[in-house]
N, C-alpha and C positions, 0 to 999 in steps of 0.2 A: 553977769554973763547973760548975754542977752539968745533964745530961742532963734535959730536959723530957721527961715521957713522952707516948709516940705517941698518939694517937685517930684514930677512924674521921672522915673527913671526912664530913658530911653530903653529902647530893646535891643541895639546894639550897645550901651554901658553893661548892659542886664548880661547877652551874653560873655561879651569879653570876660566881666567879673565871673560868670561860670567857668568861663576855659580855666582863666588865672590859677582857680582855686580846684580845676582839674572833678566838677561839678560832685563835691565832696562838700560835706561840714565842716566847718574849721575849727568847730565844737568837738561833735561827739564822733567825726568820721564817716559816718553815714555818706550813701551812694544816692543819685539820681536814679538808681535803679531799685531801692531799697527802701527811698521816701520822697517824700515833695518839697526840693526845695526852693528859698526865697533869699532875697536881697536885703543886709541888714547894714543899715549903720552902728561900726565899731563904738564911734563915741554919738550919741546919740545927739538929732539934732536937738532936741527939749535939755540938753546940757550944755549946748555950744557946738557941736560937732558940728564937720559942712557935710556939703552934697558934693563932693570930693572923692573921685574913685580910689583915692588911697585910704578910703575912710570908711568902706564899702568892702563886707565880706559876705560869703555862701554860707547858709545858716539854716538845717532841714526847721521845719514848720515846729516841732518840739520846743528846738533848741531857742528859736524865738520868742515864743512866747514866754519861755523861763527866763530869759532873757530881760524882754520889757524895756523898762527906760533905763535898764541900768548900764555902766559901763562894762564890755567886756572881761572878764576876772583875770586874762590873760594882759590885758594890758592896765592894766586900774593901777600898777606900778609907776607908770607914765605920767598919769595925768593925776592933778591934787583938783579933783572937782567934786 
């Protein structure tokens, strides 16, 4: 599996994926009013994931970095990677 390379997220992907996910954690629930959040990829591009806004979730700055390269625990059912 070969690494997709990174790109700059636009600022309209950026906010659409905020509305989507109603500018909320998809993690731990957490508010834009309550922390800072960021734009992650669900399957990571260093595993194959794209730059595909279905591939793209709201994730406050915590939840990231615990996160890392891994794939999300919510979906690691999915994928055999």
């Amino acid at each position: 599996m070969s690494k997709t390379p990174r790109i700059r997220i636009p600022p309209e992907v950026k906010k659409y994926v905020f509305e989507r996910d109603k500018y909320q954690c998809q993690s731990c629930g957490e508010t834009t009013g309550e922390t800072n959040l960021s734009i992650d990829h669900i399957i990571p591009l260093f595993r194959g994931g794209q730059n595909d806004i279905s591939n793209l979730q709201t994730l406050c700055l915590t939840c990231n970095q615990q996160k890392s390269s891994n794939i999300d625990s919510r979906f690691q059912r999915y994928f055999k990677l």
